[in-house]
Every structure is written in structure tokens, then in C-alpha cells.
C-alpha positions in Angstrom: 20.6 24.1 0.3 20.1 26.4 3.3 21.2 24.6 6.7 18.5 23.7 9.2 18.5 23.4 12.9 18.3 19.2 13.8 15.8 19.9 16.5 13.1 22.0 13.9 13.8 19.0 11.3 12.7 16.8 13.9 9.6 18.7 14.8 8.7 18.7 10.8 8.6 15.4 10.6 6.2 14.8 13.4 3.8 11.9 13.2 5.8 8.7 14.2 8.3 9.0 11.0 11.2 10.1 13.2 12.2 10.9 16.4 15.3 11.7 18.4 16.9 9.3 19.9 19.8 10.6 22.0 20.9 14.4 21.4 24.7 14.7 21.1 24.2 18.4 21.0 21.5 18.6 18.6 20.2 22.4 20.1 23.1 23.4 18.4 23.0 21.1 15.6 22.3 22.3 11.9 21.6 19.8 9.0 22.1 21.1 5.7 21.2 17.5 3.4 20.9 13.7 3.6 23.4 11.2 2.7 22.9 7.2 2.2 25.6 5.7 5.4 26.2 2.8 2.7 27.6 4.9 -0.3 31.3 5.3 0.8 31.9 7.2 -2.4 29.6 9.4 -1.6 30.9 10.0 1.9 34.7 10.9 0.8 33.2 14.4 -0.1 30.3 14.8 2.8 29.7 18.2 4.2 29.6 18.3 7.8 26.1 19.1 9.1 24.5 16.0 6.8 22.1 13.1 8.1 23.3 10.0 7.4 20.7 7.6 6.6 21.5 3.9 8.2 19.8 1.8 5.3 20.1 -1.6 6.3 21.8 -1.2 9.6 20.5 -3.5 12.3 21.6 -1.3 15.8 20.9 -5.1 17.5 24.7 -5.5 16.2 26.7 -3.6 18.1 29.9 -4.0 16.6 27.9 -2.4 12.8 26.2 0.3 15.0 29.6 1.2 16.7 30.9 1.7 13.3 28.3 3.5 11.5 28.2 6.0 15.1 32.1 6.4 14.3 31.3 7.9 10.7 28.8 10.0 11.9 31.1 10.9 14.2 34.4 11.4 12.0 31.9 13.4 9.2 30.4 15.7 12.0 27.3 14.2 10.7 23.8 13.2 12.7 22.7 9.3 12.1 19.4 7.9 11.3 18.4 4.9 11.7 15.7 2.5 12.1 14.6 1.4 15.8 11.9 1.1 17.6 11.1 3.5 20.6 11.5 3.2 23.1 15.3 1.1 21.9 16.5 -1.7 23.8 18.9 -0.6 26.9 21.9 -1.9 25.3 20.9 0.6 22.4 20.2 3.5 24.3 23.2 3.1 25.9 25.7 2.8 22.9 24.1 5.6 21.2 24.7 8.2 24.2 28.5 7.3 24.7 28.5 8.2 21.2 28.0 12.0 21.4 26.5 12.3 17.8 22.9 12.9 17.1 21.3 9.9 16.6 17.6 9.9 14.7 15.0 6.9 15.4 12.7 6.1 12.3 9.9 4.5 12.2 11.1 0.7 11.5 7.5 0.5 9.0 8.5 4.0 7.3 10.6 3.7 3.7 14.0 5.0 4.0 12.9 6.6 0.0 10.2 8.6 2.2 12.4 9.8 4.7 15.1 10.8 2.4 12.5 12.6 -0.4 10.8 14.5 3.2 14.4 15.7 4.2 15.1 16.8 0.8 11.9 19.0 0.6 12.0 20.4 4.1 15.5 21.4 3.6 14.4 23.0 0.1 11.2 24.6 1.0 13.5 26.6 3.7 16.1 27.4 1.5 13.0 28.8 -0.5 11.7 30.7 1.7 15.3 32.2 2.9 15.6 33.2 -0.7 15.5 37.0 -1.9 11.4 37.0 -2.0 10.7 34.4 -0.2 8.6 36.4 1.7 5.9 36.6 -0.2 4.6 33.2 1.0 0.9 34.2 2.6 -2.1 33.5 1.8 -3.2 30.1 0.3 -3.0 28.5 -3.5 -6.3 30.1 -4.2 -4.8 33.6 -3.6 -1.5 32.9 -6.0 -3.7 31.9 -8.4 -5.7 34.7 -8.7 -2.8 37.3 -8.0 -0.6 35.0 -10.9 -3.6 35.6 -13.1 -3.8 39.4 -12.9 -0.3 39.9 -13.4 0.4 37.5 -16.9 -4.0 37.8 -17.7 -4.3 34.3 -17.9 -6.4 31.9 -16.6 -4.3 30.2 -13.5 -4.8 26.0 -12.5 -2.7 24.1 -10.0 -3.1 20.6 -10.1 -1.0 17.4 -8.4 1.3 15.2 -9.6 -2.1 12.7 -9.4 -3.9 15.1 -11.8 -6.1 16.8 -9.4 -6.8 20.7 -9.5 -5.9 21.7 -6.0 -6.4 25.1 -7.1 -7.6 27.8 -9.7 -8.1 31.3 -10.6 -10.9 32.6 -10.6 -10.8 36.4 -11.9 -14.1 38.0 -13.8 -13.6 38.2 -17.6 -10.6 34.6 -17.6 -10.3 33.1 -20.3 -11.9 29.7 -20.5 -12.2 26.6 -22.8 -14.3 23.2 -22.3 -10.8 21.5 -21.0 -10.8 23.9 -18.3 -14.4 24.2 -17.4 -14.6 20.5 -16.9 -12.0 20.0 -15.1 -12.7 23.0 -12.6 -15.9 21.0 -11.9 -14.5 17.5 -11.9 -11.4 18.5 -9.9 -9.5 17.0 -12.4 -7.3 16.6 -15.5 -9.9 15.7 -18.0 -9.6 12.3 -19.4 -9.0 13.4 -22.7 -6.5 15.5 -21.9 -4.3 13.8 -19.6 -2.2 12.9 -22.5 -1.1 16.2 -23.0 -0.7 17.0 -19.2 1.7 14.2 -18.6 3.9 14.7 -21.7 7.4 14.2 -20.6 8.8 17.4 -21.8 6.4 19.2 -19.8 7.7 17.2 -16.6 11.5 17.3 -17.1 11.6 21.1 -18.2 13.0 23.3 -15.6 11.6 26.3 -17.6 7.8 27.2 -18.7 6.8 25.1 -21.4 4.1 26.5 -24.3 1.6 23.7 -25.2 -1.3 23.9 -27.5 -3.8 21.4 -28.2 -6.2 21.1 -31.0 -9.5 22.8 -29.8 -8.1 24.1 -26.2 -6.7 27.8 -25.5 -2.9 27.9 -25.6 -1.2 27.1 -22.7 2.4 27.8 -20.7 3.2 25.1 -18.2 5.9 25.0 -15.3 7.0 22.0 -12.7 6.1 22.6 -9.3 9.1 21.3 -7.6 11.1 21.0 -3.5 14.3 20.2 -4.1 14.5 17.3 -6.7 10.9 16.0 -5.2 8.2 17.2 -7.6 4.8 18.0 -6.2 2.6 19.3 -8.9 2.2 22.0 -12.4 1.2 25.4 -12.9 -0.7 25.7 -15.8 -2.0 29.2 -17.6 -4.5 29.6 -20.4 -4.0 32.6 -22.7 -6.7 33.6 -25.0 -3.9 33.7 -28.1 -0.6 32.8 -28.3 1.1 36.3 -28.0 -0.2 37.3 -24.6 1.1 33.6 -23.5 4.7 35.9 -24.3 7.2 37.0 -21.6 5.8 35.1 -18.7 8.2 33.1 -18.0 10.0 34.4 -15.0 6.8 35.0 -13.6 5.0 31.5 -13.4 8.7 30.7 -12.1 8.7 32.5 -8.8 5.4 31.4 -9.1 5.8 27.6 -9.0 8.4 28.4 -6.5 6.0 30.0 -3.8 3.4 27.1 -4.4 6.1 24.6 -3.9 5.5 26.2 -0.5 2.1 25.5 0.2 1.6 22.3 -1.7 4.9 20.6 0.4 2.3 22.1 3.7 -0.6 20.6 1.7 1.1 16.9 1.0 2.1 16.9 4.9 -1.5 17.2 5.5 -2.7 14.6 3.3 -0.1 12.3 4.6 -1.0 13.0 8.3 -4.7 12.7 7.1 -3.4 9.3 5.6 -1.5 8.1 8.5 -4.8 9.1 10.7 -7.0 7.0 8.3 -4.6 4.0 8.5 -4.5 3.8 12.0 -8.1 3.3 12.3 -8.9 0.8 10.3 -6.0 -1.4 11.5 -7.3 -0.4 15.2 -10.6 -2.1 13.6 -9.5 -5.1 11.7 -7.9 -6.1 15.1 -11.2 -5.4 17.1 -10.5 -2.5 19.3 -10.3 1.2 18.9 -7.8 3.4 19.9 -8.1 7.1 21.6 -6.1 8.8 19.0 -8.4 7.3 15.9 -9.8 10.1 14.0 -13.0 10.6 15.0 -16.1 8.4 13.6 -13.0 6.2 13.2 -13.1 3.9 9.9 -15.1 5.8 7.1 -18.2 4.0 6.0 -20.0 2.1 4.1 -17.3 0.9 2.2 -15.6 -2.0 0.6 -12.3 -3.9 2.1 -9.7 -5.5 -0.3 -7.1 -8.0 1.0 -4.0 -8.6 -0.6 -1.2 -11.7 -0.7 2.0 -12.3 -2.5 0.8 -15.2 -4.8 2.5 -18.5 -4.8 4.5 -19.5 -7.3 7.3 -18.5 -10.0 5.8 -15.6 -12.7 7.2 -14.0 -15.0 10.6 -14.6 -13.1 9.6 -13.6 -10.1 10.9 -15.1 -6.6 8.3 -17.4 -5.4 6.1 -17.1 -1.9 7.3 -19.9 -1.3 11.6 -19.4 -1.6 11.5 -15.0 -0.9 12.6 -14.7 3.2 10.2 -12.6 5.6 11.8 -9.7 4.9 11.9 -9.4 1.6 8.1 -10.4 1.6 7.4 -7.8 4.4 9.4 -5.0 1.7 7.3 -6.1 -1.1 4.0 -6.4 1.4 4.8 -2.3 2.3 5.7 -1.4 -1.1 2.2 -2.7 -2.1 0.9 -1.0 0.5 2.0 2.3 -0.9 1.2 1.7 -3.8 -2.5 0.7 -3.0 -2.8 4.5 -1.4 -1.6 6.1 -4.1 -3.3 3.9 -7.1 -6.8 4.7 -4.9 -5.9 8.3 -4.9 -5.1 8.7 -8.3 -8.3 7.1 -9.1 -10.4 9.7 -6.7 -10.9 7.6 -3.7 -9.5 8.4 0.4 -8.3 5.1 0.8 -7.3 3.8 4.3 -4.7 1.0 4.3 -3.1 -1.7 6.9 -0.5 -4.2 6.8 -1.3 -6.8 8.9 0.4 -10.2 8.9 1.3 -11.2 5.3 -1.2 -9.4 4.2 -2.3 -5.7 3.2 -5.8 -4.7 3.3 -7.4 -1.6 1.9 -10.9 0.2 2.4 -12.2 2.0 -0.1 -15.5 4.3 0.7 -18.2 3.9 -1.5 -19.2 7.5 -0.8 -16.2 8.9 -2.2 -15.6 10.8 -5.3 -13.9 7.6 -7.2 -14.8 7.6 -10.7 -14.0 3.6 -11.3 -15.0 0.8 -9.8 -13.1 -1.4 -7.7 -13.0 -3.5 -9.9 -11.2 -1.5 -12.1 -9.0 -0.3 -9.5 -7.8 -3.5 -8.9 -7.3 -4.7 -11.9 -4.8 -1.2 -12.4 -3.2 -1.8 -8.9 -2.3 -5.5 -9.7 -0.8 -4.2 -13.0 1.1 -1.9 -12.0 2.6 -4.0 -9.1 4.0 -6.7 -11.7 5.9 -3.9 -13.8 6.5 -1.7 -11.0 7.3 -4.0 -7.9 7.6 -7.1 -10.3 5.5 -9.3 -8.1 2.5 -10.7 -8.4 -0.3 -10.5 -5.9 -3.8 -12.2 -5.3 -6.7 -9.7 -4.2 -10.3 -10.4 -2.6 -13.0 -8.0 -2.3 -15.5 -7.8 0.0 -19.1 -6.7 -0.7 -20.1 -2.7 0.4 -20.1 -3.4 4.5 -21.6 -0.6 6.5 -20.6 -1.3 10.4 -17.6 -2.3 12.1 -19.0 -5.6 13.2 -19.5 -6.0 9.5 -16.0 -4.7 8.7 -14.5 -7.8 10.6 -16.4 -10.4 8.7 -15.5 -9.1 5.9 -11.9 -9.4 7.3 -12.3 -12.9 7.9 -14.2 -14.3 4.8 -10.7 -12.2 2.8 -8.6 -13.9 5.3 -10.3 -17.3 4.0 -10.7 -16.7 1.0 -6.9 -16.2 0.6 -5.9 -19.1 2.3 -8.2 -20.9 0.0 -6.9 -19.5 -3.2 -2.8 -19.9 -2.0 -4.2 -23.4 -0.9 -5.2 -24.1 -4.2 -2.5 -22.5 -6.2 -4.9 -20.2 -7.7 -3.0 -17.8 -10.4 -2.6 -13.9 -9.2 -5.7 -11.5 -10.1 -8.9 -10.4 -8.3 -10.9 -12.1 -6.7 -14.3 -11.2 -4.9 -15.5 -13.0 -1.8 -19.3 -13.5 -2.5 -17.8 -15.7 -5.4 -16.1 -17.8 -3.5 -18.8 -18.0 -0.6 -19.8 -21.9 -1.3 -15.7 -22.8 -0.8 -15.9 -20.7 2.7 -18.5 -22.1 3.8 -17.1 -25.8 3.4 -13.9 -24.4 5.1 -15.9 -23.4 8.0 -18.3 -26.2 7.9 -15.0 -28.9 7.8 -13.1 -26.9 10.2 -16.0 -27.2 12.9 -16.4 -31.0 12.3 -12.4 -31.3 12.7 -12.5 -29.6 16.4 -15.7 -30.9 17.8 -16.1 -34.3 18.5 -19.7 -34.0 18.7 -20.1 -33.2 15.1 -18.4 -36.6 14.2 -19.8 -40.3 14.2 -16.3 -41.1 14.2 -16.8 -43.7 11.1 -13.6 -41.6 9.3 -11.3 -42.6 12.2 -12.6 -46.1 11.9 -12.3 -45.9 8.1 -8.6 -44.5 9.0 -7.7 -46.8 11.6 -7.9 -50.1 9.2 -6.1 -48.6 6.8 -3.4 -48.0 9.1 -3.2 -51.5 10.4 -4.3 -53.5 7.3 -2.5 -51.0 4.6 -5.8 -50.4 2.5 -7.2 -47.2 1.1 -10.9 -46.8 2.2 -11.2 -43.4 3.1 -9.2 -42.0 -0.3 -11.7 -44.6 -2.2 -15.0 -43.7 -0.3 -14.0 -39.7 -0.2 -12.9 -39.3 -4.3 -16.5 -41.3 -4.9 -18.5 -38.8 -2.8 -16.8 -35.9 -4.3 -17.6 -37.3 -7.7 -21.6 -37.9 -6.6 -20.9 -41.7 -7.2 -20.0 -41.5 -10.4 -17.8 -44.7 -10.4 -15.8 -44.0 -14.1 -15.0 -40.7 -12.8 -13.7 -41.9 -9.5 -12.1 -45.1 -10.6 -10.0 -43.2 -13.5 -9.0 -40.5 -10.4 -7.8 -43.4 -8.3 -6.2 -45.2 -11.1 -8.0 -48.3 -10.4 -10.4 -50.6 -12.5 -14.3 -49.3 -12.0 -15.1 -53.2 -10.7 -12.3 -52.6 -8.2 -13.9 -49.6 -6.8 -17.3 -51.2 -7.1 -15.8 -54.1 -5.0 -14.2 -51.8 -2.3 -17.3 -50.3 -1.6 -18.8 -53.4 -0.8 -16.2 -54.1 1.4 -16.8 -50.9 3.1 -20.6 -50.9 3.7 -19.9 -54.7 5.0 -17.2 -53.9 7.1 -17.9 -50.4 8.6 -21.9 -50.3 8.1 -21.4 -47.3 5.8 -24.9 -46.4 3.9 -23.6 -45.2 0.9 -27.7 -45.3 -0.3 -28.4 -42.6 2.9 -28.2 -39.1 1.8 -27.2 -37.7 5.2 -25.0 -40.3 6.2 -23.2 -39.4 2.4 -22.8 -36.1 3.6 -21.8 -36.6 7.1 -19.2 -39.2 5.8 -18.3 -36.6 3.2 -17.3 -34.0 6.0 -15.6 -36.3 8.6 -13.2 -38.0 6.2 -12.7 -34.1 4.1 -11.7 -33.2 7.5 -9.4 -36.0 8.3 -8.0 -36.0 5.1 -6.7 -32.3 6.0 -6.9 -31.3 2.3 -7.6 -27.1 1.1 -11.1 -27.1 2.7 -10.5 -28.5 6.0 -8.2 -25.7 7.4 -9.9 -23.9 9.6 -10.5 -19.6 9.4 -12.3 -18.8 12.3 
């Protein structure tokens, strides 16, 4: 792999993933690959010239960044690592006595993503250094078209998330239903995806022929940077010998679109990273001078996510997991959510905020699901993929950023309702739930304002205390079962004549009128409140 100056890397991978942190040199500095710090194996037979990735380093221990600056040091290596900027003093300090390179990352970006964008920078140069590598101008629309008069096929490009990024367009191609629709739809036709994403098409490093019943035979090849793949060249060929001796053609081919699609994914991503930005600056009620501009795009419809409580399919519980491994599975999700709304034809923007993740999903986009469905897929694939299990609320379609944040907060209460409950993992949507918020709320404002209160519950509460009786259980299961006494009793595990008795004892003692529909229901809220059960947390 063809070596690369440290500064340039840096530069590529502008947008807050990394930065330098203290140069050791690093004008002169060339990095030829990536290396995990915590593999000593791997490090016995390091090349100089490699960045070391710090995975799981803490540089708040000195004594662990000392050592892992000594390695880099003894390997003629550059160090990455994960630190905010600006670092601490003490950090800044350590890291310049060291005279290595030393690489801040972003502490919220994946060490996977970092290693996988070295990879392909490193290999898209080496590419391009290559005999021929040249011949890189132009966009994907051009190679397709030139790739198409030289084997006289029919030329698509698509993603590794199905979609046609790109496509010949010669007079007199030749052209079947599978590649007229998905030319129009921008994607892998349904019925056909099968045959796209068969495994031998994906793991071939050559051109593979395929030909399916009713479609024009086809040659396909990998698009690939390094190890990272990043999409297929595929070629229809109106018969099976002119698909012949094109091998070494669609090869160089893939090659130079490797090229362009590794400057295409950069875009997305920064398009991404823009996207994200904004709606986090708007769940948290302010804007920011660097949002993309119209900010958030809308109308559109927020998701919130939360690990769910409790042990599933062997997984850790909310509960026992620490903060970090929650925060790991919280971003993985996160990922995951962007790429699942992708796949499925949305421009999602996503945040992580708190313990939770939340995702906006324009309605005006080109997603051919619903939410619903998208949902359903995303929480599917995080059991078998992330093997956790995670609770989701929708929001209805909201179309302002006023709007945007009460959708936030009836999510953000929604979800404290469900983990209060226990509820199992699965989607949820808000408008469902909307009776439940609105008790939360409704309890929650009797709990903090006096006003709201007759104060008969802390009467109720106060005897119990000093005379060790249960009123306010008795009186608040019987209004929560509308007075049905057998239902109450058998809740309370007491006779029916024994509740009938303590409420008599209540309306002669505390002058409750259990006969008074509002005083019912003003009772019902004061001693729901005191009681500090699910609905009396307050979410505003």
C-alpha cells in the first residue's frame, strides 16, 4: 500500500473525525497503514510509518499513555487516540515531550470507522499511483458510458445499499425490464435483489457471469478500497458470447470507480454528519452557525430509542450493563439507524442525546416503506446484529421546530413510561400512548404545585404514618378500579366488608366524598402523586 504523507491523511479526514494533536515531525511523516496498539502480535512485525490505533486507551492515565507513546515511539509509528480537543494540559504536555505524532479522534467516532477510512484513503492513493491510474477524470456517469462502448454492454453502478449511483446511457444498449426499473427507481429491483446480493458475486475478486430467468445475461465485479467494499459494476450483454473477454476490462474498471465512489461516500458522510448536527442543535433548542442551511429537514417524523429493561434472549440487562457499554450499544444503534434508513430510501438525520438516540425521518423523501416498517427492520436487526434489545416511539408527521421539540418530549415521556412499566422491546407510537402522557403531566403538575392540592393525601398519609393504617393504598386501588369493591378488595388481599369498612372510616375521619365525582378525581391525582408510582414522574 503506497505510503502517505501524515499531514494530507489528516486533511482527508476532515470533519471532526481526527485531528492532530501534537506534530513530532509529521511534515515529514509518511503513513503507509493502520495497526490496532492492543495486538502485540501484530506489532512484532509492524512497518515503520504505521498509525497505531489506541483502542481503549484512556490518555487521563498517564502511566498507559506513557507506554502506548513509547511503542509508537520504538515502532517509528504515529499514535491515535481518543481525546477531546482541545486535551487537558497535563495531556498536551505528555504528548509533546514525546516526539511522535500523536492523532486526536473524535471520542463519539468508532475506532471500526476510522480504521476502514484509513484503509481506503491509503488504497485509493495507492490506486491512483498505479500504472493507469491516471485515467481518473470525469465522473461515474462518464465511466459508464466509456465502459459501455468499449465491452457493448449496457453499464450500472450501484452501492453496497442497492442503489444505482450510476448508468450508461449509450443509443442502441441493451435493455431488459430489471434494468429499466431500476434506472427509474434508482434501485435494485425488489425481485431481483436476490440475485444482486448472492454471495459469490460479493466475495469474487474476478467478474462474475450471472444470468437470471427472464433478464439479459450479466458480468458482475466488486467495487472495492483496500479490503473496504463500496459497491458493483454490473454489465448487460444482449447474449452470452459478447458477455466474453471482458474481464480485465470491468476490472480497471471497478478500480477507477473505487475512485469516485470512496469521494462519493465522503460526501454522503459529510452530508450525514451536517444533517446530524442540526437536528441535535434542535432537539436541544438552539441553532448553530455551521447547521446546514434550512437546518432540520421537514415535515418529518422523530423516532426515539432506549435500551429496554430487562434480560432477553441473554442479553445484559439496562439495568446491570455500565455507562459505557450502554453508550457503545446507544452509538452502534445509532449507526445502524442511518444506515437501515438509507437502505430503505430515506436521508435520515440522527442524534444521541442522553441514553437515548433519536432519528428524523422526512416524510418527503423517496422511502418506499413506512416507518413502521422501518422500525420494525431496525429493531430486528439490532437483536441479531448488536444482540440488544431496544424500545422505539414515534412521533406523528411534525412540520416546525417548535413542533419538533414536543415531539421530543412526549418520546422522552413516553419512554420513561414504558421502562417505568417494564414494557417488552418493540415500537411504540406516541399518539397511542397520549391518555398515559397526559396523566404523567397532569400528576406531575399536582406533585409540584401546592395550589393544585387540597392536601387531603398528606392528611390521608400523615395517619398512616402515626397510626400504621393503609388509607391512601385502600382509597387509591378503589378509585383506580371505579369502586368496584371485589376488584379492589382481591388487589389488596383483604375481605370486600373490610374495604367497605375502611372506607367508612375514611369519609368519617377525613370528610372524603367518595359520592363527589370531582372530589374522586382530585383525590385520585393527589394520592397518584404522593404515592410516586409510573404516572407521577414528571416529563416536563
Amino acid at each position: 500500500m503506497t505510503a502517505m504523507p501524515l499531514e494530507q491523511l489528516v486533511e482527508a479526514l476532515r470533519g471532526g473525525v481526527i485531528s492532530l494533536l501534537s506534530d513530532g515531525g509529521a511534515a515529514e511523516w509518511l503513513v503507509s497503514g493502520a495497526e490496532l496498539l492492543d495486538c502485540p502480535e501484530a506489532l512484532g512485525t509492524t512497518a515503520p510509518g504505521h498509525l497505531l490505533l489506541g483502542v481503549g486507551l484512556d490518555v487521563a492515565d498517564r502511566d498507559a499513555l506513557g507506554a502506548a507513546l513509547r511503542t509508537a515511539a520504538d515502532h517509528s509509528c504515529a499514535l491515535a487516540v481518543k481525546c477531546p480537543t482541545p486535551p487537558p494540559p497535563e495531556v498536551s504536555a505528555q504528548v509533546a515531550r514525546a516526539g511522535v505524532p500523536v492523532l486526536a479522534v473524535d471520542p463519539q467516532v468508532p475506532w471500526t470507522r476510522v480504521q476502514r477510512l484509513v484503509t481506503t484513503i491509503l488504497a485509493a492513493r495507492a490506486a491512483v499511483a498505479e500504472p493507469g491510474g491516471e485515467a481518473t477524470g470525469g465522473d461515474l456517469f462518464s465511466l459508464a458510458n466509456a465502459v459501455a462502448g468499449i465491452v457493448g454492454g449496457a453499464v450500472a453502478i450501484m452501492d453496497t445499499q442497492q442503489v444505482v449511483v450510476a448508468y450508461s446511457n449509450l443509443p442502441d444498449q441493451p435493455i431488459d425490464e430489471t434494468r429499466r426499473r431500476g434506472i427509474l427507481g434508482r434501485r435494485v429491483p425488489e425481485d431481483a435483489l436476490a440475485d444482486h446480493l448472492d454471495r459469490e458475486v460479493w466475495v469474487s475478486d474476478t467478474v462474475v457471469r450471472r444470468h437470471r430467468a427472464g433478464d439479459l445475461p450479466r458480468t458482475a465485479v466488486v467495487i472495492r478500497a483496500g479490503e473496504d467494499v463500496l459497491g458493483s459494476l454490473w454489465v448487460a450483454f444482449p447474449d452470452e458470447a459478447a458477455a466474453s473477454d471482458c474481464g480485465p476490462t470491468l476490472q480497471e474498471a471497478a478500480r477507477v470507480a473505487a475512485l469516485h465512489m470512496l469521494a462519493l461516500r465522503r460526501q454522503v458522510d459529510a452530508e450525514q454528519e451536517s444533517r446530524d448536527r442540526a437536528l441535535r442543535h434542535a432537539l436541544e433548542g438552539r441553532s448553530g452557525q455551521d447547521d446546514p442551511p434550512g437546518g432540520v429537514r421537514l415535515p418529518a417524523v422523530l423516532v426515539g430509542l432506549a435500551e429496554a429493561v430487562g434480560v432477553r434472549g441473554g442479553e445484559e440487562s439496562w439495568e446491570a450493563g455500565t455507562a459505557a457499554r450502554r453508550r457503545a450499544a446507544l452509538l452502534r444503534a445509532l449507526d445502524l439507524a442511518v444506515l437501515d434508513g438509507r437502505s430503505l430510501g430515506y436521508e435520515p438525520a440522527a442524534a444521541l442525546l442522553g441514553d437515548r438516540v433519536y432519528v428524523l425521518l422526512p416524510t418527503a423523501g423517496s422511502g418506499s416503506v413506512s416507518t413502521g416498517v422501518l422500525l420494525d427492520h431496525l429493531l430486528d436487526r439490532a437483536r441479531h446484529s448488536l444482540h440488544r434489545s431496544f424500545t422505539a416511539v414515534d412521533s406523528p408527521t411534525v412540520g416546525t421546530t417548535s413542533a419538533l421539540l414536543a415531539a421530543r418530549r412526549d418520546i422522552d415521556a413516553a419512554l420513561d413510561h414504558l421502562r417505568e412499566r417494564c414494557a417488552g422491546s418493540g415500537a411504540y407510537h406516541a399518539e397511542d400512548l397520549r391518555p398515559e402522557l397526559v396523566l404523567r403531566r397532569l400528576v406531575g403538575a399536582v406533585r409540584e404545585d401546592a395550589e393544585l392540592r387540597t392536601g387531603i393525601a398528606e392528611r390521608l398519609r400523615a395517619h398512616d404514618a402515626e397510626h400504621g393504617t393503609d388509607y391512601c393504598a385502600t382509597l387509591l386501588t378503589y378509585l383506580r378500579h371505579f369502586g368496584d369493591v371485589a376488584a379492589a378488595s382481591a388487589e389488596l388481599h383483604i375481605h370486600q366488608n373490610t374495604l367497605r369498612l375502611r372506607l367508612r372510616r375514611a369519609e368519617q375521619l377525613f370528610d372524603v366524598s367518595l359520592a363527589d365525582p370531582t372530589r374522586r378525581l382530585l383525590l385520585t391525582l393527589e394520592l397518584t402523586a404522593l404515592a410516586g408510582s409510573s404516572e407521577a414522574s414528571p416529563t416536563d
